[in-house]
matplotlib code that plots the C-alpha trace (Angstrom):
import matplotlib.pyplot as plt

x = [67.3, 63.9, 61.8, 58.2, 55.7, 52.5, 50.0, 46.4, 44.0, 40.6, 39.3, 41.9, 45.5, 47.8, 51.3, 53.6, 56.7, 58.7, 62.3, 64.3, 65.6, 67.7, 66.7, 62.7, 60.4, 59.2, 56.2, 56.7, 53.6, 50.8, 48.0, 45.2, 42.3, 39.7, 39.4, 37.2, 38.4, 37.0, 33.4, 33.9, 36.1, 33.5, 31.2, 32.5, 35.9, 38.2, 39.1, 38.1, 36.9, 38.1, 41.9, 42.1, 40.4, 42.8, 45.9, 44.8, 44.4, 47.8, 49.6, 48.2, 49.4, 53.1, 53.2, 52.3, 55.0, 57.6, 57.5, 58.9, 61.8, 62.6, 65.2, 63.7, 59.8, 58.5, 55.1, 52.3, 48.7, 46.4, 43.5, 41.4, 44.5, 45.1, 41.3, 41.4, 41.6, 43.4, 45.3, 48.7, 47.9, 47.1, 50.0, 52.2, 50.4, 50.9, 54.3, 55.3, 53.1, 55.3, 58.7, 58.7, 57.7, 54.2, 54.6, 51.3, 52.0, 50.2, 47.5, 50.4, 53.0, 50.6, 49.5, 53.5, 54.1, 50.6, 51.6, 56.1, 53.9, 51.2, 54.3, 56.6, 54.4, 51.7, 53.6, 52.8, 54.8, 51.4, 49.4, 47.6, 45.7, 46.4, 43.1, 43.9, 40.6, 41.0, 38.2, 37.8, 40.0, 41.0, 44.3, 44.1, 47.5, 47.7, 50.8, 53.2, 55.2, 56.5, 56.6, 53.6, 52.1, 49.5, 47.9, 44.5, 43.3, 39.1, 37.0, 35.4, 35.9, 34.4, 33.8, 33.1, 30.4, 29.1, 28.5, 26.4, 24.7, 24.0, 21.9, 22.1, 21.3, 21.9, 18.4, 18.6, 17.7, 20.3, 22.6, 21.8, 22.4, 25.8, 26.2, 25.2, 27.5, 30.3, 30.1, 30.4, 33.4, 34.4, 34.5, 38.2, 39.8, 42.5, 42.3, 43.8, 43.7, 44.5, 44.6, 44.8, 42.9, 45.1, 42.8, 45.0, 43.5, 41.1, 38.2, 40.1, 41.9, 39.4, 36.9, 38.3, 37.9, 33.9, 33.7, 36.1, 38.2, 40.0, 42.7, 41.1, 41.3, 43.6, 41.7, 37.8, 35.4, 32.2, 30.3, 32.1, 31.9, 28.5, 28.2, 29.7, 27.5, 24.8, 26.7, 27.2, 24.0, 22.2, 21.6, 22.9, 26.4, 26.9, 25.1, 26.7, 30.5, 29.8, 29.2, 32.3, 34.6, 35.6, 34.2, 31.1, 32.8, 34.6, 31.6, 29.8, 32.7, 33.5, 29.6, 30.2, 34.0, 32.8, 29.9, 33.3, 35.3, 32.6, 32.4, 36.1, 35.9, 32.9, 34.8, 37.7, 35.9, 37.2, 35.5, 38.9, 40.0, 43.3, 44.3, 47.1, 48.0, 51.0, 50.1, 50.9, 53.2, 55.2, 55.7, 56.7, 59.8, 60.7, 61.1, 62.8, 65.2, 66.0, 65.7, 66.5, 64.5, 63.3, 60.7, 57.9, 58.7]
y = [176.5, 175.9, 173.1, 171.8, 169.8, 167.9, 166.6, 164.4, 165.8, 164.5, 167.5, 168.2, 167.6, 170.6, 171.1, 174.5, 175.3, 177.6, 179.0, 179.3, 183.0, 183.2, 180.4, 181.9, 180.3, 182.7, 181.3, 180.8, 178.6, 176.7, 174.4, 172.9, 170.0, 168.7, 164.6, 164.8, 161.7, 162.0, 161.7, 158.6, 156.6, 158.2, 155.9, 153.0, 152.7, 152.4, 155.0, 152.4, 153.9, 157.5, 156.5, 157.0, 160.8, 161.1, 160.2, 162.2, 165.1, 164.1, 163.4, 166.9, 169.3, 167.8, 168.2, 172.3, 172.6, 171.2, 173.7, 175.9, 173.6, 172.6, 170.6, 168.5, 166.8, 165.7, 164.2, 163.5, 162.0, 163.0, 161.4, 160.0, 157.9, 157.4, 155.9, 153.8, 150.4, 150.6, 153.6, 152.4, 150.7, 154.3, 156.2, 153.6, 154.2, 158.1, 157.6, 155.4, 158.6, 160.8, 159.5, 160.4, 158.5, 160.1, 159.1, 159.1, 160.9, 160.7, 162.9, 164.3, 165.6, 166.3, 168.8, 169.6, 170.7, 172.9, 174.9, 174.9, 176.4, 178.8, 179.7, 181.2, 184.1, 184.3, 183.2, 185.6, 185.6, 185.0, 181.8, 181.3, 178.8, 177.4, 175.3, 173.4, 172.5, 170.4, 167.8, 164.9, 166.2, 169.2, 169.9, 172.2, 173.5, 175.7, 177.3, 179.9, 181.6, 179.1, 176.5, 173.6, 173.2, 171.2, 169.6, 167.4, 166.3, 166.4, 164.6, 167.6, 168.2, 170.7, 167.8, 165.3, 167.4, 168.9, 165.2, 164.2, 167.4, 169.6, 170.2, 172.1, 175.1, 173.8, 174.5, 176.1, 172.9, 171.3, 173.7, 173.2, 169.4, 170.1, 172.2, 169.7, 167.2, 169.4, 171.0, 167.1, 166.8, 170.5, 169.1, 167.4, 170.3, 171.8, 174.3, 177.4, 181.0, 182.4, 185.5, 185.3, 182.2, 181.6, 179.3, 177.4, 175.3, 175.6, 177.0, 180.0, 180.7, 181.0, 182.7, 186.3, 185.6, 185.3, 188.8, 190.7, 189.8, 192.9, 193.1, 190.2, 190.8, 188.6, 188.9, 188.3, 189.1, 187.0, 189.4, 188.7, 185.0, 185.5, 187.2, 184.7, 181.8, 184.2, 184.4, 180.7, 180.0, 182.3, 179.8, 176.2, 176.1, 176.1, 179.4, 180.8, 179.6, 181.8, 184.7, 184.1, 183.0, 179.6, 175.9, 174.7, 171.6, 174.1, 176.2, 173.0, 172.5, 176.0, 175.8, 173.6, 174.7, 178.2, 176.8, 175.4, 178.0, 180.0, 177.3, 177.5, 181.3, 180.7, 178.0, 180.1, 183.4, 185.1, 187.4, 187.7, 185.1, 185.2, 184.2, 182.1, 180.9, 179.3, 175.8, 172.0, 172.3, 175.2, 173.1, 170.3, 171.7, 173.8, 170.9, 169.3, 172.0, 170.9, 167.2, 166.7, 163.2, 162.8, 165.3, 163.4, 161.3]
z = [56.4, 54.6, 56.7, 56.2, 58.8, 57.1, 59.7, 59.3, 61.6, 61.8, 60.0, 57.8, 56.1, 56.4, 55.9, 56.6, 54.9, 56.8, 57.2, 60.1, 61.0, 63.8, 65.0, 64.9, 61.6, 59.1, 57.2, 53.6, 52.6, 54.1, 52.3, 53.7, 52.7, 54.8, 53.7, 57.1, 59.1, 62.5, 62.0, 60.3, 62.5, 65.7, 63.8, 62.9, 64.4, 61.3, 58.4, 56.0, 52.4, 53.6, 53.1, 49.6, 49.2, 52.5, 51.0, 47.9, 49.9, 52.1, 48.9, 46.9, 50.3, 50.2, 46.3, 46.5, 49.8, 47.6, 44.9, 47.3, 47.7, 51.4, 53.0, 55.7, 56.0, 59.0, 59.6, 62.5, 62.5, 65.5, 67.1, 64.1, 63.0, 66.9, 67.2, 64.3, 64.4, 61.0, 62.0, 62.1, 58.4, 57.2, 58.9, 57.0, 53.6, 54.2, 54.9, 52.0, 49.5, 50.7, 51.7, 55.0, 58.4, 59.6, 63.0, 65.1, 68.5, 71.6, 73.0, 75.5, 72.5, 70.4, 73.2, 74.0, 70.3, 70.0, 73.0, 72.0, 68.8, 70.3, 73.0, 70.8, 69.6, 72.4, 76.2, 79.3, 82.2, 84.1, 84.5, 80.8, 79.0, 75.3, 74.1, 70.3, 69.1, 66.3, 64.4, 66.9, 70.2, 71.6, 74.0, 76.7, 78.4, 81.5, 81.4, 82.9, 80.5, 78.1, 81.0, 80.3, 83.8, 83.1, 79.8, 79.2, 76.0, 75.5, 73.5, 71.7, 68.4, 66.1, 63.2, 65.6, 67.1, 64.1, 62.7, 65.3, 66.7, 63.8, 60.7, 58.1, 59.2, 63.2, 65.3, 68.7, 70.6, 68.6, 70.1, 73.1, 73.2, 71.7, 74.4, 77.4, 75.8, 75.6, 79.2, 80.3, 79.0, 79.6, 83.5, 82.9, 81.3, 84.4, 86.6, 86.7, 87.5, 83.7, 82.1, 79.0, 76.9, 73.2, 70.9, 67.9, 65.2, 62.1, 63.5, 65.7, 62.9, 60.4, 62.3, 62.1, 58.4, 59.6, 61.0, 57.9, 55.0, 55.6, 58.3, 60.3, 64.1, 65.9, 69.1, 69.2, 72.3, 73.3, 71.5, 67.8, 68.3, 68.6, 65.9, 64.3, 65.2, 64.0, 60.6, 60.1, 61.0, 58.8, 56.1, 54.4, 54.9, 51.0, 50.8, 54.1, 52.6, 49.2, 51.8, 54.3, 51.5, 53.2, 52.3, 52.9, 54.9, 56.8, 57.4, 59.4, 61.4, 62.8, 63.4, 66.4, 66.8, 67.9, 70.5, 72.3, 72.4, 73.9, 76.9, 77.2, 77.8, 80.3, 81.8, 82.7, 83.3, 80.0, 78.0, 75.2, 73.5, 71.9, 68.3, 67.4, 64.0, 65.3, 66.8, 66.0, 62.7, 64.1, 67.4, 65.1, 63.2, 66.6, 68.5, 65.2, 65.8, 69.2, 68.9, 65.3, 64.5, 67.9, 67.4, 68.1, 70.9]

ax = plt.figure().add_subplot(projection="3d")
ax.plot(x, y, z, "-o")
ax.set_aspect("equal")
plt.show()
């Protein structure tokens, strides 16, 4: 059985085609746009004149997962969509592009279907943390083994934060006001006693394509994400995207996404931080697998 998830994040529009092995998902495909929603409904409240590049961009990922030809869609929009005033408008718009419902989940499944995701590949029996930073939100899950314990969703989100802390190149004091208004919010995330700390979502998986091209790591210490930030921030994110081989859009966001991963590793007394390119979509067509069109609920 071939299967495909699409979600709207507030960076990005991604969608996953994948078949199902033995009841495990093998990827076949995965495309990816950034129509950029969060920093606009963070400051005005509605998605407004970003729809139609977002439904351009929503409409062109679906189009290059059905060349390969799968059975079942499924859709989900995440925070941006959940902020906007005109949120449920747009989910209804994407829906009607595509032919399929894009149902807009809450902060609580979208963080149940990052971690059934993250789980599959990266679950020890020990207490451990998932943390899915995306554009306007991240979810944090402390878990043991593939049991959820505990989940909170945070305010911080790489685009969010890039927006309305950073330049282009970021200064250091700009930084470091990124960083004070991240630590505030960093003071809701749970508790827990972890070992291991698995990162999900555009930035963590893009940023081993920061360090090397050529077998990227899948497990990065606080020394390479530094050496990241220095990467990123070596120049204008146009010239520092020719260098990395990722967009310049991309670039600006990772920019702030890696400041927070560093204060989730601090947070939790980590100096590893796991690599998961399983997350959110992969969640999705598991737990359509186990609930058929109930997924999302």
């Amino acid at each position: 059985m071939r299967l495909a998830a699409v979600d709207i994040g507030s960076n990005t529009v991604h969608a996953l085609v994948a078949d199902v092995v033995r009841g495990r998902l093998e990827d076949v495909a995965h495309y990816v746009e950034m129509p950029e929603l969060g920093a606009q409904v963070a400051r005005t409240g509605v998605i407004g004149a970003r729809a139609k590049p977002a439904l351009r961009a929503f409409r062109s990922v679906v189009a290059r997962a059905r060349t390969h030809g799968f059975e079942v869609l499924i859709a989900c929009a995440t925070q941006a969509v959940r902020q906007a005033k005109d949120g449920e408008a747009f989910a209804r718009a994407a829906g009607e592009a595509i032919g399929t419902p894009v149902h807009v989940i809450s902060p609580r499944r979208e963080a149940e279907l990052s971690f059934l995701g993250v789980a599959s590949r990266h679950a020890v029996r020990r207490e451990w943390a998932m943390v899915d930073l995306g554009g306007a939100s991240t979810e944090v899950v402390i878990a043991r083994g593939r049991e959820l314990q505990r989940a909170t969703t945070l305010p911080i989100g790489s685009g969010v934060l890039a927006a309305g802390y950073l330049s282009d190149p970021p200064k250091p004091e700009e930084r470091a006001r990124m960083r004070r208004a991240a630590l505030r919010e960093l003071a809701h995330a749970p508790d827990g006693e972890v070992e291991r700390l698995v990162a999900t979502g555009g930035t963590a998986s893009n940023l081993p394509l920061v360090l090397t091209h050529r077998n990227p790591p899948s497990v990065l210490t606080t020394a390479d994400l530094l050496a990241c930030e220095g990467r990123l921030d070596g120049g204008r994110a146009a010239e520092v995207a020719k260098v990395v081989g990722l967009p310049p859009n991309r670039v600006k966001a990772m920019r702030a996404g890696i400041e927070a991963l560093l204060l989730f590793l601090d947070w939790y007394g980590l100096a590893v931080l796991q690599i998961s390119h399983e997350g959110l979509r992969h969640g999705m067509l598991l737990a359509y697998l186990e609930r058929g069109n109930d997924w999302w609920r």
